[in-house]
C-alpha positions as CSV (number, residue, x, y, z in Angstrom):
1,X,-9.7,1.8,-30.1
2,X,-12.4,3.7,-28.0
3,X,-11.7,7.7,-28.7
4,X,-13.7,8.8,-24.9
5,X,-12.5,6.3,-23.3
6,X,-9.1,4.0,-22.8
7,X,-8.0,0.9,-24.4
8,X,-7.4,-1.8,-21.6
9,X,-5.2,-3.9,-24.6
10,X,-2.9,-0.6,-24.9
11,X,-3.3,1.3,-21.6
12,X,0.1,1.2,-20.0
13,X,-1.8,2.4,-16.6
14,X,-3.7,-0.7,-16.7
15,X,-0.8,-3.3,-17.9
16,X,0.7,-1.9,-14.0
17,X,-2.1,-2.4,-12.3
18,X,-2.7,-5.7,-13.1
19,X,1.0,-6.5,-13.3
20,X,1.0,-5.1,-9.8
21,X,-1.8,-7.3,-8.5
22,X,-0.4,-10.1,-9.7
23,X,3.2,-9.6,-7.9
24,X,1.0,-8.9,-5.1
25,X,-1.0,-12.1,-5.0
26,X,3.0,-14.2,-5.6
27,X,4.2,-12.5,-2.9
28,X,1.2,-13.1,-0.4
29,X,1.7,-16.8,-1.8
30,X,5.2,-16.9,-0.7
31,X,5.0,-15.0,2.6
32,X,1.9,-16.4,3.7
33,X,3.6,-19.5,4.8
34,X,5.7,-17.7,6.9
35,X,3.4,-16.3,8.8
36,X,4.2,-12.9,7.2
37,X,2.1,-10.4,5.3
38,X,3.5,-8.2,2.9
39,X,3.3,-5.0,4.8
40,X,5.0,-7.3,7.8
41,X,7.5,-7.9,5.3
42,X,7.9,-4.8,3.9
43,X,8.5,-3.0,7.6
44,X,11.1,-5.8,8.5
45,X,13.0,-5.1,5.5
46,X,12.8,-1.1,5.6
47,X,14.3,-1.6,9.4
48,X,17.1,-4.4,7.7
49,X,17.3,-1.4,5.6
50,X,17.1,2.0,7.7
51,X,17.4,0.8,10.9
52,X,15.5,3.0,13.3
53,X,12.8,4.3,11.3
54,X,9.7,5.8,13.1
55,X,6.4,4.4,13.0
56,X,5.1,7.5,10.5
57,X,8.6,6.3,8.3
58,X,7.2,3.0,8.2
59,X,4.1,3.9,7.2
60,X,5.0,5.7,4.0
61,X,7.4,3.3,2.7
62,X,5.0,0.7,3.5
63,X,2.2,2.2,2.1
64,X,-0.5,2.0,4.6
65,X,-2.0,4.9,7.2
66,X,0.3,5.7,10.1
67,X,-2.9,4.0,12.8
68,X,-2.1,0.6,10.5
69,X,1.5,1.4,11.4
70,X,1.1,1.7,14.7
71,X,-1.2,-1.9,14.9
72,X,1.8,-4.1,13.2
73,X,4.6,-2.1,14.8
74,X,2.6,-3.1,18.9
75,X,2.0,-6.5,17.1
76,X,6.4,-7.3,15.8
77,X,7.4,-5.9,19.1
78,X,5.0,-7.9,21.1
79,X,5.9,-10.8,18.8
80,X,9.8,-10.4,19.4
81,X,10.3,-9.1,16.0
82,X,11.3,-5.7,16.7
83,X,12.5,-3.5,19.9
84,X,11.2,0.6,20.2
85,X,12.4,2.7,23.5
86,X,9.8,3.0,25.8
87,X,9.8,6.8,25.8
88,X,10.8,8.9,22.9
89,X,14.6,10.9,23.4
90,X,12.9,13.9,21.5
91,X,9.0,14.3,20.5
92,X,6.7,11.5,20.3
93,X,9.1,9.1,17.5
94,X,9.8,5.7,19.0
95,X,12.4,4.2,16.4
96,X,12.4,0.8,15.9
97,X,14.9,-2.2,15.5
98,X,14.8,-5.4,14.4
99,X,15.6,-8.1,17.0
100,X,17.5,-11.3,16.1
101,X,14.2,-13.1,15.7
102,X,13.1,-10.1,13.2
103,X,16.2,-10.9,11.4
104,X,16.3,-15.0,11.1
105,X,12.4,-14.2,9.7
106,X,13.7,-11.7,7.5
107,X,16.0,-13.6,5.6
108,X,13.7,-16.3,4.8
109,X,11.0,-13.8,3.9
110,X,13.4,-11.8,1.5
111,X,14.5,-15.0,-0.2
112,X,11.0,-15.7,-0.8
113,X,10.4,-12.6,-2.3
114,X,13.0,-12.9,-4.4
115,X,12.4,-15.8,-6.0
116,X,9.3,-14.2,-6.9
117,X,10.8,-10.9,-9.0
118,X,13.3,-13.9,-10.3
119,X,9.9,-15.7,-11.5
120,X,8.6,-12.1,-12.9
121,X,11.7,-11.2,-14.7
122,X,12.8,-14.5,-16.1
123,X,11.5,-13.9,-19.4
124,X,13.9,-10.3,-19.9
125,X,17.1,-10.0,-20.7
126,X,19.8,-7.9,-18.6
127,X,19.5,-5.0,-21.2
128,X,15.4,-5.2,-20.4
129,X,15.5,-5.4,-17.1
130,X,17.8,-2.5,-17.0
131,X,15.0,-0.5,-19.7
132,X,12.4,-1.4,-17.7
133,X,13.6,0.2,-14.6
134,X,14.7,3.3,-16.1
135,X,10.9,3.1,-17.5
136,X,9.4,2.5,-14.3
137,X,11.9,5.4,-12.1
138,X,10.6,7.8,-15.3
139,X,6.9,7.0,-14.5
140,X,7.1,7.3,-10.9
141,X,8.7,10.5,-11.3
142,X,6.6,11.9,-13.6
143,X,3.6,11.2,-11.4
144,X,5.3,12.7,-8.6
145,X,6.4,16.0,-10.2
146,X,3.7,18.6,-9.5
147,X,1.6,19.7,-12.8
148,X,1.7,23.4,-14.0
């Protein structure tokens, strides 16, 4: 092992990044098909989800800018995939809401997905799977807690 430097063989950091890229590139398998990109699929869910979310909402649990946001949200409500008021009730939030259509492509999008973490986590047991995501809540956490 490099002393300055990290071990890719050992380095959890980089065992997540390229297990992320590699859900990533299942998913986009499974969703391009369907006409659906994964932050398409990822708003349509957060809406099954939190109905009513605003665009700015969206955009953090989606992980993209709010302006990117903004493109998809025009682009599902022009498609018929989601509704937003024309004029916000208070401030400048539109919240949105899936439409029938948002939900019939929903459901074949999410069991798409799913068949993909099924893929991923076929080789762990319950017990693993249940270690795993303690593991992965602790990380996420610990990233998230301010140092000092």
């Amino acid at each position: 092992m490099r002393q300055d430097g990290i071990d890719l063989d050992t380095s959890l950091g980089y065992l997540l990044k390229e297990a992320s890229s590699a859900l990533r590139v299942a998913m986009e398998d499974v969703l391009r098909p369907l006409g659906m990109t994964i932050t398409h699929y990822s708003c349509l869910e957060l809406l099954a989800q939190r109905p009513g979310l605003t665009n700015s909402e969206l955009a953090r649990g989606t992980f993209v800018t709010r302006q990117s946001m903004n493109v998809l949200l025009q682009a599902l409500e022009r498609d018929g995939f989601v509704t937003r008021p024309r004029e916000a009730a208070v401030g400048k939030a539109l919240p949105a809401q899936l439409t029938a259509r948002g939900r019939t492509s929903l459901e074949a999008a999410s069991a798409a997905v799913r068949s993909v973490e099924l893929r991923m986590l076929a080789g762990l047991t319950d017990r693993e799977r249940d270690a795993a995501l303690r593991a992965l809540r602790s990380m996420v956490s610990g990233l998230r807690t301010p140092r000092g």
